[in-house]
C-alpha positions, 0 to 999 in steps of 0.5 A: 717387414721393415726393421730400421737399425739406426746407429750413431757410431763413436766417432772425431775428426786430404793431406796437404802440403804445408810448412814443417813446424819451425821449432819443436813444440810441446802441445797442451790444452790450457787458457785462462779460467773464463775463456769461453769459445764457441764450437759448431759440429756438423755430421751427415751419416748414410746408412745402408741396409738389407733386409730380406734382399731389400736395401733400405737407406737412411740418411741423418744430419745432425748441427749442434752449436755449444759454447766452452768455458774454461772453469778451472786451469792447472799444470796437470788438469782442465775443466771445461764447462760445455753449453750447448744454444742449438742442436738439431737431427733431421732424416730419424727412423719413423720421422718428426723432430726431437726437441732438444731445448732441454738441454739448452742452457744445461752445462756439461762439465768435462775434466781432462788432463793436460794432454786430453785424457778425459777423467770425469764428466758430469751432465744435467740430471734434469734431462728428460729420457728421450734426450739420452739418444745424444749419448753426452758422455760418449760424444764429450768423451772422444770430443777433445782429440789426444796430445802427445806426452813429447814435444813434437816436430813435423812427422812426429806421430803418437797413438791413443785408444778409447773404449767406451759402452753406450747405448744405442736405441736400445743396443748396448755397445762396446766400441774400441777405436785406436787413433794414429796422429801425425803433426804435419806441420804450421799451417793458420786456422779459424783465425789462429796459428795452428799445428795441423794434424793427421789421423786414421783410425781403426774401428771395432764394436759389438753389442746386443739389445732389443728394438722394437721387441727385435732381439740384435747382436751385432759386430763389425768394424771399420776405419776413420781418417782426418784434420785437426788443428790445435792453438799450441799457444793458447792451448786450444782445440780449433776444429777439423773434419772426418769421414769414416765408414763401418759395417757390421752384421746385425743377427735379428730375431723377429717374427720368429725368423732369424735374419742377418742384415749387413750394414754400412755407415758412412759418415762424414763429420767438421767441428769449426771453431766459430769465435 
């Protein structure tokens, strides 16, 4: 028996040696209304599995292209329009290619506070049912990392915590991630002069569902670390990269036998601001 447990978990964004930042700084996102920029993300996830004494391997990369606009601008909030022109999946359980054209064109609208903190999202209602893999809520929700409330200086840290429920090809999960960022100083990305920032995370989830009329539940946990960089000035989010990995143990029930399969994802993921 194959059983291929495919799961896209939460997830953002080594150390260097840079200049400390030369004055305290207060980070913000902000801009003017019509601003628009265009992101690249890229991820490449390694799943490992054992079946019955069996290990299965499956390997996944994914490139999304979106462009973001700012639409409306204040002290307190920010609403981003997110258009995506290109995003592909290679290396999916049971082979083929989704076509994700649908989506292209369709704005996702994010409001976020001024520190990040994501109020409200809206995705096209057009899109049909086999698009729901993308989970738009849950990427857009943990895509624009968290601002401090204080100013900052080089060695100043702060912590953020997102629990989100998505589903998964028919897992319904909950993931609770706790974030530990630390300004590490002035450093010049994508262009722009930057603060650059270090992060680890640590990961926990569980859930349950049905596959292939498999019933699952599953838990476990695991730890992510990487860059972002931030454009104080302009008040922007300029990219970064992660690499995190997760195990878990999925109890099935199939076939009348009850199997544990233990789990490991490995992931590595860049965000790039292209223009």
């Amino acid at each position: 028996m194959s059983i291929k447990i495919l799961l896209a978990i939460v997830g953002l964004t080594a150390l260097l040696t840079v200049p400390g930042i030369s004055m305290a700084q207060v980070l913000r996102y902000g801009g003017e209304s019509g601003e628009s920029h265009t992101y690249t993300r890229t991820q490449e996830d390694h799943v490992a599995q054992t079946v019955s004494g069996t290990e299965q391997n499956i390997d996944i990369e994914s490139y999304w292209r979106f462009t973001t606009t700012l639409r409306d601008v204040s002290d307190d909030h920010v609403t981003v329009e997110i258009v995506h022109d290109s995003v592909s999946m290679v290396g999916m359980p049971g082979g083929g290619e989704l076509d994700f054209s649908a989506l292209y064109g369709e704005p996702v609208v994010v409001t976020l506070g001024s520190r990040g903190e994501v109020s409200d999202i809206a995705v096209p209602e057009s899109l049909p049912a086999e698009l729901d893999r993308l989970d738009l809520v849950t990427t857009y929700r943990a895509f624009f990392p968290s601002l401090p409330e204080d100013e900052i200086s080089a060695g100043t840290t702060w912590t953020d915590t997102i629990s989100v429920q998505t589903n998964q090809n028919g897992i319904d999960m909950d993931v609770h991630r706790i974030s530990t960022y630390t300004a590490i100083g002035n450093a010049e990305h994508a262009g722009h002069d930057a603060v650059q920032i270090e992060f680890t995370s640590d990961i926990e989830l569980e859930g349950s569902g049905n596959q292939m009329g498999n019933e699952i539940s599953l838990s476990g946990g695991g730890t992510g670390s990487g860059t972002i960089y931030f454009d104080a000035g302009g008040g922007k989010f300029l990219g970064g990269s992660e690499s995190s990995e997760i195990k878990m143990d999925a109890f099935v029930v199939a076939g009348g036998q009850n199997l544990l399969i233990p789990i490991v994802q490995n992931r590595s993921e860049t965000i790039e601001l292209v223009e």
